[in-house]
C-alpha positions, 0 to 999 in steps of 0.5 A: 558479504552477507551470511550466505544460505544454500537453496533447497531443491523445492519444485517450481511450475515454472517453464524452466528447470534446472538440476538443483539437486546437485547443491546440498542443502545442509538445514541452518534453521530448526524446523521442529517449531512453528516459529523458527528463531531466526533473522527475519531482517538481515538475511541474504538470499543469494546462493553460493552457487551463482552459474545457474539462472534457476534457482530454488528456494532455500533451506529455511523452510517458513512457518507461516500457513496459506491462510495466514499469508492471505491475510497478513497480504490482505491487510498490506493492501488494505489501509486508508485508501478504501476511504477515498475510493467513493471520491474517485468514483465520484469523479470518474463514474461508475463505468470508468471507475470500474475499468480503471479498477480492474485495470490497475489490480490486474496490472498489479498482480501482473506485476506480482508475477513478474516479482515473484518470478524474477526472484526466483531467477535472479536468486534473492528474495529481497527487493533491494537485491534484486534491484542491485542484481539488475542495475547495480548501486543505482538500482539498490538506491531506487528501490530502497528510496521508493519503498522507504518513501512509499511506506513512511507515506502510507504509515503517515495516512494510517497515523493521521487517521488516528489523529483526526478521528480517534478524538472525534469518538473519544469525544462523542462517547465521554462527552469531554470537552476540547481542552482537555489533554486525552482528546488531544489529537497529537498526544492520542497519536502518540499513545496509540504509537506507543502502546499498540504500535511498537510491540507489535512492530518489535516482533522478529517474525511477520507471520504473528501479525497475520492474526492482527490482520485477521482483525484488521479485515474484520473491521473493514468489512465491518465498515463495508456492511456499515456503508452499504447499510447507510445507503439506504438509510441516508436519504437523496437528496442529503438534507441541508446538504447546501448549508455553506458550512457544510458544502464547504466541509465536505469538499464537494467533489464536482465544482464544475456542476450547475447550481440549476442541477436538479434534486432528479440530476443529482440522485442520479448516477453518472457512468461516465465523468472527465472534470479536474478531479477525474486525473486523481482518480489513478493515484488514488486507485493505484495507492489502493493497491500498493503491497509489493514491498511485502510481498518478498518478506511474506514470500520468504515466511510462507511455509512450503513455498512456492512461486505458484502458491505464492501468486495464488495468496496474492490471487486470493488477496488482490480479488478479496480487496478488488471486491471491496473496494468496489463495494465501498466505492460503489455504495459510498458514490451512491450515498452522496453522489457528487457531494462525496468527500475526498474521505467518506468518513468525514463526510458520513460524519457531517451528516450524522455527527452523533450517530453510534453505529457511524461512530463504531465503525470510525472505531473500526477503522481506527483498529484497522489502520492502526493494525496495519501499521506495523505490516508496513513498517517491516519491509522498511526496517528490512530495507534500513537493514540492509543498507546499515548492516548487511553482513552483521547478524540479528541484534535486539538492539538495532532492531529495536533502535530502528522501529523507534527511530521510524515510529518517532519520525512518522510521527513528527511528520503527522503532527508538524507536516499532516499533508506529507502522505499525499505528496510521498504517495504519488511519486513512489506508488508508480515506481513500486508497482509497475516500473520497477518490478518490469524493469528488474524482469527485463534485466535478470531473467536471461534465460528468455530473449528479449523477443520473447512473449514474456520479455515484449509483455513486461516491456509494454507493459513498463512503457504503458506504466510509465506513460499513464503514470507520468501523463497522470503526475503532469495533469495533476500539477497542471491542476495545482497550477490552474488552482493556485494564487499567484504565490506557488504554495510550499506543497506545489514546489515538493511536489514538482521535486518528488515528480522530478526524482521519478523521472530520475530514477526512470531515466537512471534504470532504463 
């Protein structure tokens, strides 16, 4: 079994109250510095005393402040889909991508609550206890393949942004041509790995990167006011916006437009839009949000915890991001219009391939990305963790081993399989946000009926998920299908299997 830790008697808001005073709390960790030496990874959380259904926090106190958490949560949510938020909007409108938006951040944070509510209840502040506490191995499984796939499929994005844009300014700044060896995207992608990621990836305790997300978000924002800037430089229409060449590049969103539309119809923009495109605009949104499986960790480091100061870091950050998105979206979409890339930075780059400030703030996004790398692979690492030693305490050598292992095989996945992240993201983002935080409140909280307002919510709630989800997958293969030759491509095929392990594992939990 693994290490076992004691419970503190820490004060909850929460509905219920139980006298966990009765069980002493002898202090394992020193509390004397601001960053307690302690095992950040193969840690249990289940306490000794497993007849109560209310549980309190335990003995190790964390060290990481309310701020500090907001950011390190913050830049879990940001990453490389703020870049397509433009292209969803593009194919939903303003109005439907502002309810769809608002839509799956609330669900998100709904789903946070119940996250941060059933492990409280259910004893564990690990994702993967909590899943085996519900549903035994199967639940472990499902929880650790989807927090592996999702987290390699996210590192993949962040990485392959590196690749393909860190040449780009490398070029635009030193003017150097393509065959030399440093504007080699697969060698850059390396380096960077190399030299920025795995340091910071080494640290035992996730709350020193909260001042590298501080930096993170600094750049985004950086990027924000750039785009909002560009709106009203670029003109509408684009200039030679219907160059073949670069029509063909910017991978005009709306293929379903009259070529007759007029300069007046195009500048304008559309509130509401249903094409083949429009079904990508969940995925995409939900993407955005995704942060789920760090919030445990972050919750186990955040110093005097709590579950209500817990839900407002993620308040604090889900409504930072929310606006965010929205701006970019919205001043991107206006921008372009219907030509939006499904990057916009791509397609800012078809316009002004020289301009500084643009190339700045690809610079910015590339620091931004690259920070957040090592904030998402830390919840993977827990999850290897757990599976490989739970009862074996912490060792320089496994913890090392693991991040290399992790970083060489994302990696090897960019540069050999470029297109994985998107086929990776669709399959796992559901299961992490929506179905299984539900699922695991169904099955540990006991101490409410099942025809209570909580337990009805989170059981509409899973089902509404589960069927906007899958409606959603099956409209997008619909669309691979109508938009494929008569030969099925290789991505179709993976696609169909992640889609079937979904539903596998739905089934397997339900």
């Amino acid at each position: 079994m693994p290490e076992m830790r004691d419970f503190n008697n820490v004060p909850e808001d929460d509905s219920s109250s139980s006298n966990s005073s009765e069980y002493p709390c002898p202090k394992k960790v020193p509390l004397d510095g601001q960053y307690p030496d302690f095992d950040a990874e193969c840690q249990n959380f289940l306490p000794e005393h497993t007849g109560k259904k209310k549980y309190a926090t335990e003995s190790h106190q964390g060290s990481a402040s309310f701020g500090m958490s907001v950011f390190n949560l913050g830049n879990a949510i940001m990453g490389s889909g703020i870049l397509g938020l433009s292209f969803a909007m593009a194919n939903t409108g303003i109005a439907l991508f502002v309810i769809l938006l608002a839509s799956v951040a609330i669900f998100s944070l709904y789903s946070v609550h119940l996250l941060l509510k059933t492990a409280n209840e259910g004893g564990a502040l690990v994702y993967e206890q909590l899943g085996y506490k519900a549903f035994g191995t199967p639940g472990k499984f499902a929880a650790s393949l989807s927090i592996t796939m999702q987290n390699i499929g996210a590192m993949s994005s962040y990485l392959y942004i590196v690749k393909y844009e860190l040449p780009t300014v490398i070029k635009a700044f030193t003017g150097a041509n393509d065959d030399q060896w440093y504007v080699n995207g697969d060698y850059l992608v390396l380096l960077v790995s190399v030299g920025i990621i795995l340091p910071l990836s080494l640290l035992k305790n996730l709350g020193y990167l909260g001042y590298t997300s501080g930096l993170s978000l600094l750049c985004m924002v950086f990027f924000l006011i750039v785009v909002i800037i560009k709106k009203f430089q670029i003109p509408c229409p684009l200039p030679d916006i219907h160059d073949d060449n670069l029509t063909h590049s910017l991978n005009i969103s709306h293929s379903s437009h009259s070529d007759n539309t007029s300069d007046e119809d195009t500048c304008k923009p559309k509130y509401f839009i249903v094409n083949s495109q429009t079904v990508y605009a969940v995925p995409i949104i939900t993407f955005a949000f995704v942060c789920h499986p760090a919030i445990l960790p972050m919750y186990d480091e955040l110093k005097d915890r709590s579950r209500k100061k817990m839900q407002n870091v993620a308040n604090v950050s889900f409504l930072a991001m929310f606006i965010m998105y929205l701006l970019a979206a919205l001043f991107g979409y206006l921008t372009f219009n219907q030509h939006v890339g499904d990057e916009l930075l791509h397609t800012y780059t078809k316009v002004y391939k020289f301009d500084v400030l643009l190339l700045i703030v690809r610079l910015a996004v590339l620091t931004a990305v690259t920070l957040t790398v090592p904030v998402v692979l830390f919840p993977i690492r827990t999850t290897v963790n757990h599976l490989l030693c739970p009862s074996k305490g912490f060792s320089w050598v496994r913890h090392t081993t693991i991040t290399v292992f992790l970083l060489a095989g994302t990696n090897a996945l960019v540069i050999f399989v470029p297109t994985i992240f998107r086929l990776i993201d669709i399959s796992a983002a559901a299961m992490l946000i929506f179905i299984l935080p539900s699922a695991f409140y169904i099955r540990l909280v006991k101490k409410e009926s099942m025809k209570s307002g909580q337990k009805i919510g989170a059981c509409l709630f899973l089902l509404i998920c589960i069927t906007v989800m899958s409606s959603s997958m099956i409209l997008i293969i619909l669309d691979w299908i109508k938009n494929a030759t008569s030969e099925v491509s290789p991505e179709t095929v993976f696609s169909l299997y992640n889609l079937l392990k979904v539903c596998a594992a739905t089934t397997l939990l339900l």
